[in-house]
N, C-alpha and C positions, 0 to 999 in steps of 0.2 A: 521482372528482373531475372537475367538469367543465373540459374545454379551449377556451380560448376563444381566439378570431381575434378583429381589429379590428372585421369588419363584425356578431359576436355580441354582441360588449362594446356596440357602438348603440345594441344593443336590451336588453340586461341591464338586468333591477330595478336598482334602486340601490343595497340593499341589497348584490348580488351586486361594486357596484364597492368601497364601503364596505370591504368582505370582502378583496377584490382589493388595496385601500390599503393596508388595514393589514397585510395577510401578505405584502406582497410586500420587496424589498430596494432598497435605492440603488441607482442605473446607475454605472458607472463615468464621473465628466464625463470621460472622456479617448474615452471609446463616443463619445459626444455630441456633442462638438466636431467640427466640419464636416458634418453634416445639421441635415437640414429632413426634420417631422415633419407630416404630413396628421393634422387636431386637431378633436373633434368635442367638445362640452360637451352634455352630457346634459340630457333635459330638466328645466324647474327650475331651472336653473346660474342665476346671472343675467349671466355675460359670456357666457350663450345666447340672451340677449335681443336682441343686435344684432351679434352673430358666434357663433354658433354652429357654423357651418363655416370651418377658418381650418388653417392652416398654421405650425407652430412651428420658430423655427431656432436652433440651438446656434453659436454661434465663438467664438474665443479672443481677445481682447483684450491687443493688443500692448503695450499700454501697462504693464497691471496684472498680465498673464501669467493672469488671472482665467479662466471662462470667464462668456459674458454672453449673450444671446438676443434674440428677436424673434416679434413674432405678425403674421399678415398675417393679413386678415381676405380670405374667400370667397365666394363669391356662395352666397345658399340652395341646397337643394336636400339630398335624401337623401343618404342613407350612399355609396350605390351611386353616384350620377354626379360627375363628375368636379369635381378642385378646380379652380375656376377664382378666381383674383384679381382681387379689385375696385382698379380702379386708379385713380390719383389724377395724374393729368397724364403723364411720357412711362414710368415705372414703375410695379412694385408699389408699396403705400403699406404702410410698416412701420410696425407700434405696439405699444403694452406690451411697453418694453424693459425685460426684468430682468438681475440678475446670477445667479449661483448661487455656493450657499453649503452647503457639504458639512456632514452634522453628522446623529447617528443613522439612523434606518433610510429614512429618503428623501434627497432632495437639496431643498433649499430654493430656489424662485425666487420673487427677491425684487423688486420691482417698485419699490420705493421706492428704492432703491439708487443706480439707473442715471440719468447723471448728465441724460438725453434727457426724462424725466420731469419735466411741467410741476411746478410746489411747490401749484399750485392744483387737480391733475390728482385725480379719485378712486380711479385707476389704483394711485395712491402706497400706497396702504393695501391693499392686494392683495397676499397671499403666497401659494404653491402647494406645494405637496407631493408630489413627483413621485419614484415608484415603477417597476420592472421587476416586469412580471406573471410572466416565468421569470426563477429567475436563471440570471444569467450572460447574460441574452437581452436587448439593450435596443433592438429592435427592436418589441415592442408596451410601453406603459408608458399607465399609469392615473396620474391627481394629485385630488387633493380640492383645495378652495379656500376662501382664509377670506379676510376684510375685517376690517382695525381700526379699528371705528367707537369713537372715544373710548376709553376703557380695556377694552371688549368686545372680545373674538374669535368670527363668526360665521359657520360654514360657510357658504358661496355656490353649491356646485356642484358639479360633478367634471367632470374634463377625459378622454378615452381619446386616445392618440397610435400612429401607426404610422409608422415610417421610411418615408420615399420618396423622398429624392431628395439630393445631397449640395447644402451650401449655398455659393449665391455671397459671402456675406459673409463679411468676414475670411481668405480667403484669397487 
């Protein structure tokens, strides 16, 4: 079997994330809560069309006791050089904020949820399906992605994620 790191899953067929999705199990959201994940969308994806390299973060939601997230989008570049964020006045600029939503063998981030999401945004309609490639390990994790265009469900991509760093939000 092969083992794969973040910067092999980059460059994996797609088939081989496919594979990765479906066999792999849900992270625990309790792993999840307080990091941020360095986030690459495979080619093809179509939120690889204008973020492609980004940064995903997990926090706990005081309100709801939920857990809830965030995407920072990155400036281009390969696998290999560094994340850097594209900023929007005196910080990063956060967007596609989901909640998650636990329920069979992945964790559901749901985009439509999260209350920061425009009602006219096409964000809304974006769900993720997000995977631990070991278990027990939710330090590398794969997601597939789908759009609800109308009464359709149409895969959009796949997501690969690697821990890097704990996150300033929410705590």
């Amino acid at each position: 079997m092969v083992q794969y790191d973040f910067l092999s899953l980059t460059r994996a067929p797609a088939e081989a994330i496919v594979r990765l999705a479906s066999s792999g199990s849900a992270p625990d959201p309790e792993d999840l809560a307080g990091w941020e994940y360095r986030g690459w969308f495979t080619a093809g994806s179509l939120p690889g069309l204008f973020m492609r390299k980004h940064r995903k973060g997990f926090y706990r939601l005081a309100r709801r006791g939920r857990l809830g997230g965030y995407n920072i989008p990155c400036h281009p570049g390969s696998a290999r050089t560094p994340w850097v964020d594209r900023l929007r006045g005196p910080g990063s600029w956060r967007l596609g904020w989901f909640l998650v939503a636990e329920g069979g063998e992945s964790l559901l981030l749901d985009y439509s949820r999260e209350d920061r999401a425009s009602r006219l945004s096409p964000i809304r309609g974006v769900r993720e399906h997000l995977v631990q490639v070991r278990a027990g390990d939710p330090t590398l994790l794969v997601s597939t992605l789908e759009i609800l265009a109308g009464r359709q469900v149409r895969r959009t991509g796949m997501g690969i994620y690697e821990r890097h760093a704990r996150s300033p939000v929410g705590i």
